[in-house]
mmCIF file of the N, C-alpha and C atoms, coordinates in Angstrom:
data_MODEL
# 
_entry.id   MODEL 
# 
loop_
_atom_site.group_PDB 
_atom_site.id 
_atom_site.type_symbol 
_atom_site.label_atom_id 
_atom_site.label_alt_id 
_atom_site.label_comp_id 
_atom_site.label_asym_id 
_atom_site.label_entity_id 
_atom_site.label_seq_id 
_atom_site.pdbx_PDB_ins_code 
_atom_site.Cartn_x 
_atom_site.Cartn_y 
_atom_site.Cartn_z 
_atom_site.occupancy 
_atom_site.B_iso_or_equiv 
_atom_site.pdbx_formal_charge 
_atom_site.auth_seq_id 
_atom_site.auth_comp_id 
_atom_site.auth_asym_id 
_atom_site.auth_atom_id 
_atom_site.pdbx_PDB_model_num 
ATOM 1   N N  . UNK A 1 1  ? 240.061 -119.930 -10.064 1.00 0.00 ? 1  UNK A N  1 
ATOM 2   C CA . UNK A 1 1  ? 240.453 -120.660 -11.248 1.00 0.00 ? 1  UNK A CA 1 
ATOM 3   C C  . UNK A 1 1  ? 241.539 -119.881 -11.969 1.00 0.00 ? 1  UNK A C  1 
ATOM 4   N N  . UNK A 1 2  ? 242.222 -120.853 -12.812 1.00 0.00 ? 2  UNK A N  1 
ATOM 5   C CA . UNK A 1 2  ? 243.237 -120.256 -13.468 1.00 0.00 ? 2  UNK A CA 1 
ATOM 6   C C  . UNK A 1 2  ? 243.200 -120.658 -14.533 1.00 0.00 ? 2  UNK A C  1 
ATOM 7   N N  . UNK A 1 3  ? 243.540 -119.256 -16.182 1.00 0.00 ? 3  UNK A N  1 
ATOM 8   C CA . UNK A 1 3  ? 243.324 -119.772 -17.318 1.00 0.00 ? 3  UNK A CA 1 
ATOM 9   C C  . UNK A 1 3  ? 244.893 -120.127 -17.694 1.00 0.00 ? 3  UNK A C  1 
ATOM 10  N N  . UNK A 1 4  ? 245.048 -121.257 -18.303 1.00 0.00 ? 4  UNK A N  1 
ATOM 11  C CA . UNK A 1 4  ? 246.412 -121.242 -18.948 1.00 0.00 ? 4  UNK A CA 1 
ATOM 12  C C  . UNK A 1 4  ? 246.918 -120.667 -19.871 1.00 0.00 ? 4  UNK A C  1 
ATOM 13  N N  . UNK A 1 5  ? 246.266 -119.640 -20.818 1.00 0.00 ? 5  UNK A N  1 
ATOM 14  C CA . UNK A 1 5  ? 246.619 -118.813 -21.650 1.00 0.00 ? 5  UNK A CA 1 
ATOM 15  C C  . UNK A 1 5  ? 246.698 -118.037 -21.599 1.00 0.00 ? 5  UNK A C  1 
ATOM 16  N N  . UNK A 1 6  ? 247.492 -117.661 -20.532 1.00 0.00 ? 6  UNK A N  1 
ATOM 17  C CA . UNK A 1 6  ? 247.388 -116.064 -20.042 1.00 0.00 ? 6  UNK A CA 1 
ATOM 18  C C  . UNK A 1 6  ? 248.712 -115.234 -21.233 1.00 0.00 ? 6  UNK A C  1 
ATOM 19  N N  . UNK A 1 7  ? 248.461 -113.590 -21.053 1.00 0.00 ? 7  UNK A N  1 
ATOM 20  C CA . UNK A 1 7  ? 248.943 -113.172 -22.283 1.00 0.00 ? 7  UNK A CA 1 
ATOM 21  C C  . UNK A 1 7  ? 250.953 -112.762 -21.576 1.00 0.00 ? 7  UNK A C  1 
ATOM 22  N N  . UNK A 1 8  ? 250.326 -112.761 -20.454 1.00 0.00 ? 8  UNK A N  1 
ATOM 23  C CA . UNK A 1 8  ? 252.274 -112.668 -20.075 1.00 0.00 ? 8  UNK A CA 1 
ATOM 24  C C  . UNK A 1 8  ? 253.050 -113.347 -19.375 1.00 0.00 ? 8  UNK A C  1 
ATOM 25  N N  . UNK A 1 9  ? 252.340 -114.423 -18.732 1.00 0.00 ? 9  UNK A N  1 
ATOM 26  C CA . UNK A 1 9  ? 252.652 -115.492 -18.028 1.00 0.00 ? 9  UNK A CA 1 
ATOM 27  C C  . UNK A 1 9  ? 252.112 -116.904 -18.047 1.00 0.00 ? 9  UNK A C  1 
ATOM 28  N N  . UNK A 1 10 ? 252.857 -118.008 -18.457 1.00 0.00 ? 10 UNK A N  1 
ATOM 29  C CA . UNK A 1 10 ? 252.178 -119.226 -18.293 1.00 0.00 ? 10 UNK A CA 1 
ATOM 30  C C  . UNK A 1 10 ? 251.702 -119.414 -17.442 1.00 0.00 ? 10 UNK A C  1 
ATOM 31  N N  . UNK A 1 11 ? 250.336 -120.455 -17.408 1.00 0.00 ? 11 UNK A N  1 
ATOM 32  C CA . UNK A 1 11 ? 249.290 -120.907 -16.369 1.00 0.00 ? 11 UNK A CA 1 
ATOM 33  C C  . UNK A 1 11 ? 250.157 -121.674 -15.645 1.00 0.00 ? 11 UNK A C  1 
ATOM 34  N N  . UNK A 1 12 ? 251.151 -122.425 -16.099 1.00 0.00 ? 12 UNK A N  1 
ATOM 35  C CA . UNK A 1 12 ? 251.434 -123.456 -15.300 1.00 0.00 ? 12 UNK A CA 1 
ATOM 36  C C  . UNK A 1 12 ? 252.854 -123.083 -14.491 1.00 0.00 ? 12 UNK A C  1 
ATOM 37  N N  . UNK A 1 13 ? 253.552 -121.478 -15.348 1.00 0.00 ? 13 UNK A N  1 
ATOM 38  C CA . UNK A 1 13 ? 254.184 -120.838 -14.626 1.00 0.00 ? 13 UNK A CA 1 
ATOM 39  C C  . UNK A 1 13 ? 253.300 -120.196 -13.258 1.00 0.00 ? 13 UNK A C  1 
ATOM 40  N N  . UNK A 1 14 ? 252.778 -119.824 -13.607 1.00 0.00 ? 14 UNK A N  1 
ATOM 41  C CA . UNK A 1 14 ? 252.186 -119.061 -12.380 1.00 0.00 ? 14 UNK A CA 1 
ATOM 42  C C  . UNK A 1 14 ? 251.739 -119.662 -11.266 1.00 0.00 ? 14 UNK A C  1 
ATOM 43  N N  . UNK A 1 15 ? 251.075 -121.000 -11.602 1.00 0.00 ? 15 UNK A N  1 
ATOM 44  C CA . UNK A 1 15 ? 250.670 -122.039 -10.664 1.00 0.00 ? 15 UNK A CA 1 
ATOM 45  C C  . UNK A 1 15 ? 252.269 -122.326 -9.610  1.00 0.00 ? 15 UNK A C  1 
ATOM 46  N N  . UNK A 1 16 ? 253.568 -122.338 -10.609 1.00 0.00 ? 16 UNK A N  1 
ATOM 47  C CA . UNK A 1 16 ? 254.286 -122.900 -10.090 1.00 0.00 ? 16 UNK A CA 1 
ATOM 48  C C  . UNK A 1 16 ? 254.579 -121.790 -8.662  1.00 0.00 ? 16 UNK A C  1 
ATOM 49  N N  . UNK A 1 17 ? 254.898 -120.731 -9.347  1.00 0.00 ? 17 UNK A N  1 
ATOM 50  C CA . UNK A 1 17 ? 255.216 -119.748 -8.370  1.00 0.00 ? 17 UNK A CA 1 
ATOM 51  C C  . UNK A 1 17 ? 254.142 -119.315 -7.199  1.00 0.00 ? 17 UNK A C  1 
ATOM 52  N N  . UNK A 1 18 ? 253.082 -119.306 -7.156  1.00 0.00 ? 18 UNK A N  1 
ATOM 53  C CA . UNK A 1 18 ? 252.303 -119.536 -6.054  1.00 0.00 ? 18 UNK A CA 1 
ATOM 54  C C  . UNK A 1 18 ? 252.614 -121.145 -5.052  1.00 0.00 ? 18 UNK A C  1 
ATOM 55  N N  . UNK A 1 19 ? 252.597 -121.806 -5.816  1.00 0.00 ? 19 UNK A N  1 
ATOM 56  C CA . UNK A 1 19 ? 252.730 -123.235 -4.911  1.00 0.00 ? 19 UNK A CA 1 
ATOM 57  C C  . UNK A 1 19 ? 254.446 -122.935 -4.216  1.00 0.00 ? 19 UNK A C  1 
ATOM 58  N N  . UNK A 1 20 ? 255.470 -121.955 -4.683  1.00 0.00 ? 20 UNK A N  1 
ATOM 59  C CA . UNK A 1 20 ? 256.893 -121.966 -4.109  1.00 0.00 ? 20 UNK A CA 1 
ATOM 60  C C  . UNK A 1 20 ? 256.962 -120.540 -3.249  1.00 0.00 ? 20 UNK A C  1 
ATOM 61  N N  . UNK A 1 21 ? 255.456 -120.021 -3.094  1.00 0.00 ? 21 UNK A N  1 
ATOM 62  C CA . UNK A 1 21 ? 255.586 -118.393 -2.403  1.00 0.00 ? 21 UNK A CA 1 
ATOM 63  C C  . UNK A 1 21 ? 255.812 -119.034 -1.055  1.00 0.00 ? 21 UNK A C  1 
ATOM 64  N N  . UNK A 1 22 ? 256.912 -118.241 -0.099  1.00 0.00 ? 22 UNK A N  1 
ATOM 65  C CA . UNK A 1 22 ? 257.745 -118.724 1.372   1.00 0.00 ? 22 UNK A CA 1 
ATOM 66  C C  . UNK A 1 22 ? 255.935 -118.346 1.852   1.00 0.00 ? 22 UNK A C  1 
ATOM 67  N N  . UNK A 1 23 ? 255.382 -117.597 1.511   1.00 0.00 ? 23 UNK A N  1 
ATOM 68  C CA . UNK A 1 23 ? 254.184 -117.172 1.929   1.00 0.00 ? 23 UNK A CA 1 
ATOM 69  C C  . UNK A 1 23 ? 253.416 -118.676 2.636   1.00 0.00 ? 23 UNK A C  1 
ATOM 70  N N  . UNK A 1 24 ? 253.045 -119.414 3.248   1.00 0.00 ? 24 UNK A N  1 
ATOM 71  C CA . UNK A 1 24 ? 252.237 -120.678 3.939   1.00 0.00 ? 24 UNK A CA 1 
ATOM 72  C C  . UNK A 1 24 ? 251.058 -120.178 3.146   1.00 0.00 ? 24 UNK A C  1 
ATOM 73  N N  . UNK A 1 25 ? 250.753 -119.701 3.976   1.00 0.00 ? 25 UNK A N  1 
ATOM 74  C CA . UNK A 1 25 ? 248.733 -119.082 3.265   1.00 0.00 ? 25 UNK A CA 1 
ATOM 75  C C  . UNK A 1 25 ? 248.587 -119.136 1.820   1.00 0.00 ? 25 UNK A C  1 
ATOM 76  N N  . UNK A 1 26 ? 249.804 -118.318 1.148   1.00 0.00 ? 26 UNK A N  1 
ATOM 77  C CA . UNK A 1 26 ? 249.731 -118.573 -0.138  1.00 0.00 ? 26 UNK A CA 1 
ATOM 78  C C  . UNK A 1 26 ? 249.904 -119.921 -0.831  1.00 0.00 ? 26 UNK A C  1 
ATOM 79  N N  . UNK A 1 27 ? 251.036 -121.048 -0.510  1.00 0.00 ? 27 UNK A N  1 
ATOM 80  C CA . UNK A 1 27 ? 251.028 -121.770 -1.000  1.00 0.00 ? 27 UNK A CA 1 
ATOM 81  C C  . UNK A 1 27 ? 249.680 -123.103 -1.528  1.00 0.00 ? 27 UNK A C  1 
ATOM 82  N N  . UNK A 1 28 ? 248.968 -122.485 -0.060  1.00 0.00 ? 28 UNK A N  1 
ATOM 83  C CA . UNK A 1 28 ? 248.209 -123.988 -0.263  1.00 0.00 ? 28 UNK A CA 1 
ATOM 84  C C  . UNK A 1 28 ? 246.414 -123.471 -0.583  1.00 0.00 ? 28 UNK A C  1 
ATOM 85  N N  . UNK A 1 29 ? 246.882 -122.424 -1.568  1.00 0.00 ? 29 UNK A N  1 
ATOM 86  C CA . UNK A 1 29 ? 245.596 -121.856 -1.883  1.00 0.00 ? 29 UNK A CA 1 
ATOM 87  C C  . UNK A 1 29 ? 245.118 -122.655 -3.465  1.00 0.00 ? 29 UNK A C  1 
ATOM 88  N N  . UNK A 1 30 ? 243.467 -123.679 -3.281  1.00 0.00 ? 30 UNK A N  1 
ATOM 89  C CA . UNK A 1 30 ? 243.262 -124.286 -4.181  1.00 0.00 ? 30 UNK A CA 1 
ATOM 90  C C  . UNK A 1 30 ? 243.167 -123.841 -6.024  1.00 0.00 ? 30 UNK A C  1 
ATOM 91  N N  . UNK A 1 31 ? 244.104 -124.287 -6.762  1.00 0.00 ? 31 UNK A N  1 
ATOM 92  C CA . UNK A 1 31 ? 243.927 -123.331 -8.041  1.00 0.00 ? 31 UNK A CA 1 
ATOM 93  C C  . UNK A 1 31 ? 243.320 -124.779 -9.469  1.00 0.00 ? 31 UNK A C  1 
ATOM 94  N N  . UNK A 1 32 ? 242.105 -124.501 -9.588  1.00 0.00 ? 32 UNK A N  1 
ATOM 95  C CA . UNK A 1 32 ? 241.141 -124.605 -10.718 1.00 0.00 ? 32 UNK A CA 1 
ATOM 96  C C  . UNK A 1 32 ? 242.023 -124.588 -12.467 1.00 0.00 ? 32 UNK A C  1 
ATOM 97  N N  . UNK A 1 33 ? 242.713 -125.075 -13.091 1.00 0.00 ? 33 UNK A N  1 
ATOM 98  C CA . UNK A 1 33 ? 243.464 -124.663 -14.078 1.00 0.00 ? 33 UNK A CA 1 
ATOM 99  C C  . UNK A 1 33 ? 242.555 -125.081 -15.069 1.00 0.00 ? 33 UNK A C  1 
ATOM 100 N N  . UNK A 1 34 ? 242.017 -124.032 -16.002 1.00 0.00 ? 34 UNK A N  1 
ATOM 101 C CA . UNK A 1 34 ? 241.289 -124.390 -17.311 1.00 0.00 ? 34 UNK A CA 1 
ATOM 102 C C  . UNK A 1 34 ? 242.127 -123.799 -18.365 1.00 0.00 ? 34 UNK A C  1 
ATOM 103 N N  . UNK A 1 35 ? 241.692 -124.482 -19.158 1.00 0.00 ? 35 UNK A N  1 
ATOM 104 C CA . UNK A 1 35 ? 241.728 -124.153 -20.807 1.00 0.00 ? 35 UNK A CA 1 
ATOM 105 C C  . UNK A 1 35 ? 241.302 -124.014 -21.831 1.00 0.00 ? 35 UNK A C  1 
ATOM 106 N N  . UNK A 1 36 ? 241.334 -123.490 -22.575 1.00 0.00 ? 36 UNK A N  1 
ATOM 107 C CA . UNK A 1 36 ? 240.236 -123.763 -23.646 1.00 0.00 ? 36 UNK A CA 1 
ATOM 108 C C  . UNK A 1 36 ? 240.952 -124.958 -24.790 1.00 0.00 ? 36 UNK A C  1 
ATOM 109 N N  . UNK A 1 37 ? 242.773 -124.623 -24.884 1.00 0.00 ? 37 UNK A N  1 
ATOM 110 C CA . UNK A 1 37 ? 243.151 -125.791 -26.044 1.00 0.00 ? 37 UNK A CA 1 
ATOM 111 C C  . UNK A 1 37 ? 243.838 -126.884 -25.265 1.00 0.00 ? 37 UNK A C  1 
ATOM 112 N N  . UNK A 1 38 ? 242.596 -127.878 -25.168 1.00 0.00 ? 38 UNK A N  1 
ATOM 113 C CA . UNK A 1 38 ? 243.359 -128.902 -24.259 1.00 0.00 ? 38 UNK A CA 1 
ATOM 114 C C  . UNK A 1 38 ? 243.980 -129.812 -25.318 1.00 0.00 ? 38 UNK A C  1 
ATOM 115 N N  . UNK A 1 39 ? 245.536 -130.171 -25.011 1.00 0.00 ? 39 UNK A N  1 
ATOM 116 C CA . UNK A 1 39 ? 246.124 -130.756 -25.750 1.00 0.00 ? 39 UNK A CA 1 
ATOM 117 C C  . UNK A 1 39 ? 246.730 -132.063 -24.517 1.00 0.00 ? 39 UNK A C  1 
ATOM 118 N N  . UNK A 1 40 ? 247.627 -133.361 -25.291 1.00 0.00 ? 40 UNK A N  1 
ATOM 119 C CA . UNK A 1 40 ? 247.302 -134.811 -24.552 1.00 0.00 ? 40 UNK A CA 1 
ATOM 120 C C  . UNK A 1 40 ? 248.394 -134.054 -24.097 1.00 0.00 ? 40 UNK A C  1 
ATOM 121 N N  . UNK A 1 41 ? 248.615 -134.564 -22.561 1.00 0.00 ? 41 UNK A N  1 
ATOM 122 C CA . UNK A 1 41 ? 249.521 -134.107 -21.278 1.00 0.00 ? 41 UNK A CA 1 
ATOM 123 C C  . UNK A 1 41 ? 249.219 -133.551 -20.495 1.00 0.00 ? 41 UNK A C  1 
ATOM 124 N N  . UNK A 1 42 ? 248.431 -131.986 -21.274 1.00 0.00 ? 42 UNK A N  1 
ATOM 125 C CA . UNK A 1 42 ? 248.000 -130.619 -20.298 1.00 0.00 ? 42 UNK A CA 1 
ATOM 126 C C  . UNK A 1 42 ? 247.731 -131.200 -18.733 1.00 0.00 ? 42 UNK A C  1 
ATOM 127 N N  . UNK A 1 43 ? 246.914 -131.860 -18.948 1.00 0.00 ? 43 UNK A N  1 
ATOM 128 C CA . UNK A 1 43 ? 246.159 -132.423 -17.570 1.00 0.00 ? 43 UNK A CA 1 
ATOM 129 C C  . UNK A 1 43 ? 247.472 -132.359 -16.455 1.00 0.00 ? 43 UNK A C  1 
ATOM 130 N N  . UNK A 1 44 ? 248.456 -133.719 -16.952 1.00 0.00 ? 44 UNK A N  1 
ATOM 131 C CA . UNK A 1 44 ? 249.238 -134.496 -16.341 1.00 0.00 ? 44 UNK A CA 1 
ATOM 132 C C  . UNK A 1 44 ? 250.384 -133.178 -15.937 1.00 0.00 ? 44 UNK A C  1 
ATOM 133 N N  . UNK A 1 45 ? 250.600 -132.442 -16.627 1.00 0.00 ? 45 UNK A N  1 
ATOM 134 C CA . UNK A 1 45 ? 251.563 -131.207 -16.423 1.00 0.00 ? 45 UNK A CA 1 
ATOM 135 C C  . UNK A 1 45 ? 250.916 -130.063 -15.444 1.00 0.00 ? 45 UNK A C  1 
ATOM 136 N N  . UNK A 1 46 ? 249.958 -129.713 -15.510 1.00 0.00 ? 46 UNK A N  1 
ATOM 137 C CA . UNK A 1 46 ? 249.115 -128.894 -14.654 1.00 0.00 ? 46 UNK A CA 1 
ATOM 138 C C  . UNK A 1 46 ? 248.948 -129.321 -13.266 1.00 0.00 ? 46 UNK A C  1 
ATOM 139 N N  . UNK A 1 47 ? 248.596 -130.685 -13.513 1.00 0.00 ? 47 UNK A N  1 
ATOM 140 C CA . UNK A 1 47 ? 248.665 -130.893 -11.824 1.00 0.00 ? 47 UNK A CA 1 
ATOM 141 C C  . UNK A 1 47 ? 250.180 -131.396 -11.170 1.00 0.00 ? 47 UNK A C  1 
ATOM 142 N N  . UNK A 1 48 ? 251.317 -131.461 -11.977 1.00 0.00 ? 48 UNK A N  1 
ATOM 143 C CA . UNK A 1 48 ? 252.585 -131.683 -11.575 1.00 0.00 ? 48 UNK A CA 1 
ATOM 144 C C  . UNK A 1 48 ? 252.970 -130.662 -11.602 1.00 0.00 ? 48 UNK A C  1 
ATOM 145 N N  . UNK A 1 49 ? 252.743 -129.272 -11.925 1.00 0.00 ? 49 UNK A N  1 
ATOM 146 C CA . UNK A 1 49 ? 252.925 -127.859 -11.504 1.00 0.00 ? 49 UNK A CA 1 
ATOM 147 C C  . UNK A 1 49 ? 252.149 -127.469 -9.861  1.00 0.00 ? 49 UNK A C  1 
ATOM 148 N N  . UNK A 1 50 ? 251.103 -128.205 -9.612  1.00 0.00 ? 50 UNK A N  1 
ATOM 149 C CA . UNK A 1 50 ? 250.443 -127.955 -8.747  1.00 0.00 ? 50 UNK A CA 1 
ATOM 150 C C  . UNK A 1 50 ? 249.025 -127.251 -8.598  1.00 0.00 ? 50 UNK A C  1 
ATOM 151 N N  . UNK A 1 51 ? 248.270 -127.487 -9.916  1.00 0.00 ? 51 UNK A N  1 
ATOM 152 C CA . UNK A 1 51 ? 246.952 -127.492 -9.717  1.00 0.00 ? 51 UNK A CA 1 
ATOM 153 C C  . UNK A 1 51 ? 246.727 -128.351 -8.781  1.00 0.00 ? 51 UNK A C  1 
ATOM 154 N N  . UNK A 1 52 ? 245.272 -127.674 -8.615  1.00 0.00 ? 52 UNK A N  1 
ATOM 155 C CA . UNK A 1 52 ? 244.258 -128.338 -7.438  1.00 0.00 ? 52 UNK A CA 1 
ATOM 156 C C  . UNK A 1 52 ? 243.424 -129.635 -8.682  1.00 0.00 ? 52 UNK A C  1 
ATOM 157 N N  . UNK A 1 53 ? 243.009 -129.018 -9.305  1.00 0.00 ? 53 UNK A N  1 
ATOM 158 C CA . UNK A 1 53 ? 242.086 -129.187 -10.572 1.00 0.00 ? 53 UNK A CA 1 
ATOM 159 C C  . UNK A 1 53 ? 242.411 -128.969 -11.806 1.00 0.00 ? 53 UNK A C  1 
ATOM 160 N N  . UNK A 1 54 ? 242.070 -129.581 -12.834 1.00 0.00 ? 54 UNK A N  1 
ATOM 161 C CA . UNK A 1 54 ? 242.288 -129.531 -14.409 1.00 0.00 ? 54 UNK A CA 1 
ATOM 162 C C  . UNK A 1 54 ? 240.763 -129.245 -15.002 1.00 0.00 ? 54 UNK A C  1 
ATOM 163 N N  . UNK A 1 55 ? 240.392 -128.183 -15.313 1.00 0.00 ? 55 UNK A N  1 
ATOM 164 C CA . UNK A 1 55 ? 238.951 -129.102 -16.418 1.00 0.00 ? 55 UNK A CA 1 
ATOM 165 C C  . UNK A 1 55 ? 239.036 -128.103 -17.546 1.00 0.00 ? 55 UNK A C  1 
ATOM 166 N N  . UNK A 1 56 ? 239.287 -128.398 -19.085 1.00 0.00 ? 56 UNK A N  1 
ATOM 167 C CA . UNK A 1 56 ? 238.720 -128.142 -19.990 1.00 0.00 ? 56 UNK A CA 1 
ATOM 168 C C  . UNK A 1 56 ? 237.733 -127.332 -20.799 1.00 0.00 ? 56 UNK A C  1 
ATOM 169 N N  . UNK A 1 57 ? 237.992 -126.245 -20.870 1.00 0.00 ? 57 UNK A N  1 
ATOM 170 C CA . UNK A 1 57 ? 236.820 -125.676 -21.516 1.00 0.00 ? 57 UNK A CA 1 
ATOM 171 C C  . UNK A 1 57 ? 235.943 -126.530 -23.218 1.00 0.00 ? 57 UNK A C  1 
ATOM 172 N N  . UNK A 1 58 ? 234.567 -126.137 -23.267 1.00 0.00 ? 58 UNK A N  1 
ATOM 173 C CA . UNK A 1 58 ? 233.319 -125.268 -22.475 1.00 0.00 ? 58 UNK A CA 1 
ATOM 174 C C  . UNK A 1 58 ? 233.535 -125.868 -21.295 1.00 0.00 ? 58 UNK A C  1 
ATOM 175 N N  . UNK A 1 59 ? 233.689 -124.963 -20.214 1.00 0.00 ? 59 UNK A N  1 
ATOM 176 C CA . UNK A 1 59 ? 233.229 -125.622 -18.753 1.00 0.00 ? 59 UNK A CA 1 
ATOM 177 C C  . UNK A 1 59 ? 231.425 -125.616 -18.447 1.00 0.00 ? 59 UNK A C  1 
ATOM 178 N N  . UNK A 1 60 ? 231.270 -126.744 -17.511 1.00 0.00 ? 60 UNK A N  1 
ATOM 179 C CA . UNK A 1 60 ? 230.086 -126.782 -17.294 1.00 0.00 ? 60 UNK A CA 1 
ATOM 180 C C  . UNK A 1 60 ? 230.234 -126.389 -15.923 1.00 0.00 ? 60 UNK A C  1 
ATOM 181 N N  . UNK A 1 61 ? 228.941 -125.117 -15.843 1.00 0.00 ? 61 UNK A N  1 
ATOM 182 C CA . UNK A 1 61 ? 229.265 -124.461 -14.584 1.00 0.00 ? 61 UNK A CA 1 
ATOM 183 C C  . UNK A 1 61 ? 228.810 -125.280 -13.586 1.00 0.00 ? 61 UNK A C  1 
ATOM 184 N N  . UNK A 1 62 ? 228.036 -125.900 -13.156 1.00 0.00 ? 62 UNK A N  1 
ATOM 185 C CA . UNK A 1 62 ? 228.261 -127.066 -12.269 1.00 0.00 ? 62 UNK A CA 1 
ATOM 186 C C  . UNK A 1 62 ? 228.943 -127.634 -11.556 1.00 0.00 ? 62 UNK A C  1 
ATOM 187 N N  . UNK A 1 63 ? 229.869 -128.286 -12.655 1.00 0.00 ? 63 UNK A N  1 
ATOM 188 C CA . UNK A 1 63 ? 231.057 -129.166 -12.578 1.00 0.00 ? 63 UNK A CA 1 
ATOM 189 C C  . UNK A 1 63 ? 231.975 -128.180 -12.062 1.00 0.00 ? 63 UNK A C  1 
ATOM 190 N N  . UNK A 1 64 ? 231.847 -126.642 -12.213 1.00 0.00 ? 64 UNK A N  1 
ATOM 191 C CA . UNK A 1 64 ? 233.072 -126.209 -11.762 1.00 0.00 ? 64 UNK A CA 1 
ATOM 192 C C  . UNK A 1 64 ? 232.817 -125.453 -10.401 1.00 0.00 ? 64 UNK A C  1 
ATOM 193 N N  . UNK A 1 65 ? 231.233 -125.363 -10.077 1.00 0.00 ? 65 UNK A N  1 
ATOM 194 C CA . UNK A 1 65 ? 231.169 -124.976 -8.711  1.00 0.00 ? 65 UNK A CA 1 
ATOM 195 C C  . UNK A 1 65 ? 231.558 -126.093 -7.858  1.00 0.00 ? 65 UNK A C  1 
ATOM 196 N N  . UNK A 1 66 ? 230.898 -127.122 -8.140  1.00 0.00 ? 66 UNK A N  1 
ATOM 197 C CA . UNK A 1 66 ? 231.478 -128.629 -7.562  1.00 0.00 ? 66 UNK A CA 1 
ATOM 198 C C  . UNK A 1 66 ? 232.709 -129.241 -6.948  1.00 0.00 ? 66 UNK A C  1 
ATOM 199 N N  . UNK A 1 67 ? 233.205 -128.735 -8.064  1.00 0.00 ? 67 UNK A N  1 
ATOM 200 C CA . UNK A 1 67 ? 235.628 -129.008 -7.696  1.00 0.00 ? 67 UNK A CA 1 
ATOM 201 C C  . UNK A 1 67 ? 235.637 -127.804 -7.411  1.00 0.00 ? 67 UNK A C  1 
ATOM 202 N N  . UNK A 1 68 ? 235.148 -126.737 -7.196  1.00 0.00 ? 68 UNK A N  1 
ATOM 203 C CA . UNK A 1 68 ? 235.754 -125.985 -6.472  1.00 0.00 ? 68 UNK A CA 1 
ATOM 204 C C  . UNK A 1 68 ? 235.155 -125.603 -4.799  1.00 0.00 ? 68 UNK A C  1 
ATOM 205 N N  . UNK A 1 69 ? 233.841 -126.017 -4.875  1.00 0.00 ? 69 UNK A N  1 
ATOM 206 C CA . UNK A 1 69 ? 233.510 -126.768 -3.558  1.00 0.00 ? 69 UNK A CA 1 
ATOM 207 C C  . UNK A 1 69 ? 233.526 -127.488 -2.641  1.00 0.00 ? 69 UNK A C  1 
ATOM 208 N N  . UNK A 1 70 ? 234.199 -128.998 -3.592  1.00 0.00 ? 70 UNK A N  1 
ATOM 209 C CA . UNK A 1 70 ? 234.963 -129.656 -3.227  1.00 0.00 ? 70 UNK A CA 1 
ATOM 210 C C  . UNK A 1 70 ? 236.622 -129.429 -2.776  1.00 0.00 ? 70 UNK A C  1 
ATOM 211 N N  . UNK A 1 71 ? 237.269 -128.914 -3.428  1.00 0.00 ? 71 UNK A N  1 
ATOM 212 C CA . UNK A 1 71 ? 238.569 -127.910 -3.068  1.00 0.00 ? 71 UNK A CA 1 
ATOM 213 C C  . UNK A 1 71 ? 238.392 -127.605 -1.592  1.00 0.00 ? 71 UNK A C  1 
ATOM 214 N N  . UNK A 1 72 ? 237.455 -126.475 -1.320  1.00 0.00 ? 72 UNK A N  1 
ATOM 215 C CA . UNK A 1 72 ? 237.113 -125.227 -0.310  1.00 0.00 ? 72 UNK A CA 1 
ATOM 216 C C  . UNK A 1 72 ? 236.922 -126.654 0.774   1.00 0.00 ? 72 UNK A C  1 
ATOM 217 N N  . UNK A 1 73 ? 236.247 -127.665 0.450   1.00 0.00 ? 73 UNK A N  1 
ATOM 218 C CA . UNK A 1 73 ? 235.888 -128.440 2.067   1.00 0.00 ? 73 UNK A CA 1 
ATOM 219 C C  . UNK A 1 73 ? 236.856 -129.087 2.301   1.00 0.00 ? 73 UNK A C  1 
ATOM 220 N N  . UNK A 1 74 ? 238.022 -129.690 1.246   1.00 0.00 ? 74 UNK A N  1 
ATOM 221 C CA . UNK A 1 74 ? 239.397 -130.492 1.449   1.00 0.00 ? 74 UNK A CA 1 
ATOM 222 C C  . UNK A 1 74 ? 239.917 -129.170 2.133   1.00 0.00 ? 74 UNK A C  1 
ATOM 223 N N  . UNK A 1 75 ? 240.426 -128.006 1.852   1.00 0.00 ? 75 UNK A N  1 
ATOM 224 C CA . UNK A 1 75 ? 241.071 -126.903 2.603   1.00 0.00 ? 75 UNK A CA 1 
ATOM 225 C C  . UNK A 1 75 ? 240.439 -127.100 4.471   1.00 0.00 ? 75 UNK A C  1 
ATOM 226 N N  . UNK A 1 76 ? 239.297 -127.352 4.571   1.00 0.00 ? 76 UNK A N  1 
ATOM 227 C CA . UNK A 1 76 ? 238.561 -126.916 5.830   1.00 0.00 ? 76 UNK A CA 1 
ATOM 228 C C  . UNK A 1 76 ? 239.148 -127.704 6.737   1.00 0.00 ? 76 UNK A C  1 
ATOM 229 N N  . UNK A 1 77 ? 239.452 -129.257 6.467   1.00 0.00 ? 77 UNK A N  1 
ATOM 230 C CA . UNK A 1 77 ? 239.711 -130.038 6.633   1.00 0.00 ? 77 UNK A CA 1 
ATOM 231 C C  . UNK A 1 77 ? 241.533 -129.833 7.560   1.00 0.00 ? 77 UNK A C  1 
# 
């Protein structure tokens, strides 16, 4: 998972630059993007950076073993 408030790099910078590493392996590694200040767009911008996933903090840990379980079996695939 990835927080978007990171203190020296944007979440959705960082997402970007993993999804453009020449690296293969790296690119298509599933990334979880949370937040705690979800504001209207975040979603829609996060996954047009190239999240895997969007969810919102409080996360419910569940929900986030779940999409990210779900993630891991789309990868297997």
């Amino acid at each position: 998972d990835l927080d978007l408030q990171m203190p020296v790099m944007d979440g959705r910078e960082a997402i970007r630059l993993l999804r453009n590493d020449p690296d293969p392996s790296l690119s298509v590694i599933p990334v979880i993007a949370l937040t705690a200040l979800a504001m209207s767009g975040d979603r829609e911008k996060c996954m047009e950076a190239g999240a895997s996933e969007y969810i919102s903090k409080p996360i419910i840990l569940t929900q986030l073993l779940e999409q990210a379980g779900n993630l891991l079996k789309d990868k297997e695939r």
